[in-house]
N, C-alpha and C positions, 0 to 999 in steps of 0.2 A: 569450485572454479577459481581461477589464481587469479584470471583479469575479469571478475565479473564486479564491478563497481559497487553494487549492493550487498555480495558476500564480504566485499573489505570492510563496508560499514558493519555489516553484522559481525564480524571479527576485530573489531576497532584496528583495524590498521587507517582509517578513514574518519574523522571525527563527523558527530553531525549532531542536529538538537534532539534527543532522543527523550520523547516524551512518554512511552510506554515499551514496558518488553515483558517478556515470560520463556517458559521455554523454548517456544515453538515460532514466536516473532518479534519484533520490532518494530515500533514505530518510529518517526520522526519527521520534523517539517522539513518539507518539500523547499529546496533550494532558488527556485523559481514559479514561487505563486500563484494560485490561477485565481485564490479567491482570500478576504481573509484570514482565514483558517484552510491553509492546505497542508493534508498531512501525508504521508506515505508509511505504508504497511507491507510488512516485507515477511513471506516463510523465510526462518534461519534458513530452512532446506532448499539449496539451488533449481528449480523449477524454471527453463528459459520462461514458458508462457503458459497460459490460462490453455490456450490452444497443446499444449506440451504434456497437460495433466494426464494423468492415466489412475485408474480405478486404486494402483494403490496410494496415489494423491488425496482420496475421499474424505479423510478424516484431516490430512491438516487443510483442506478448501475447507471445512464446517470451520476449523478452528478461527482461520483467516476469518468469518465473518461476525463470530462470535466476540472475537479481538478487539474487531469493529466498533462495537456492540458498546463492548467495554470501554476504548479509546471515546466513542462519543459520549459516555455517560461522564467518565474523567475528567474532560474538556467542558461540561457543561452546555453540549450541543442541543440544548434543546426549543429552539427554534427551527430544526431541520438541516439534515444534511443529507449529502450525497455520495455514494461509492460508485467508481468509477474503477472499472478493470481494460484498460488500451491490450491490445492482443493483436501481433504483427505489425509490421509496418505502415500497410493501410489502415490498420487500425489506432495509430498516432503512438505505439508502444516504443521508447527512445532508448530502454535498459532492458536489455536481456536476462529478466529474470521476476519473475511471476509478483506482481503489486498490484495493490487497492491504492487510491487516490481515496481520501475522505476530504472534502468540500465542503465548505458550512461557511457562516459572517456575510449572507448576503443573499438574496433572493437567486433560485435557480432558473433558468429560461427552459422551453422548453420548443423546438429541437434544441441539441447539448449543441450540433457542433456539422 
């Protein structure tokens, strides 16, 4: 995708704090924070949304949370965090293009929102 905001990051036409990647993703903190540690986690592979995935999506969705997994162990998240996937517009999704939110540095509430 040429104008997809996340693909430029994942192509460095876009700079951004990029604190983990591998083949298949990227991470980096989130430009406008919800919590102290907010990160975003991106498929290199353009995916508008979680809603978008199709069966052959299966293996990089395991990867996305395996990444996760990783990114929180990195960061030393272990106080607890959180993955959040926004999906559509109702669903608060502002970038057209499949992400995890990781959340952590602070108690979570619970409803999110």
């Amino acid at each position: 995708m040429t104008d997809c905001l996340f693909c430029k990051i994942a192509n460095n036409e876009i700079p951004a704090a990029r604190i983990y990647e591998d083949e298949h993703t990227l991470c980096f903190e989130d430009i406008d924070p919800q919590a102290p540690v907010h990160l975003v986690l991106i498929p290199r592979r353009h995916i508008v949304s979680h809603a978008h995935a199709t069966p052959e999506h299966r293996q990089i969705l395991g990867h996305l949370l395996a990444a996760a997994a990783d990114v929180a162990r990195q960061e030393q998240l272990t106080g607890g965090y959180r993955i959040v996937i926004n999906t559509g517009a109702d669903g608060g999704q502002t970038v057209a293009h499949l992400h995890l939110h990781i959340l952590a540095g602070r108690p979570m509430t619970w409803p999110p929102g």
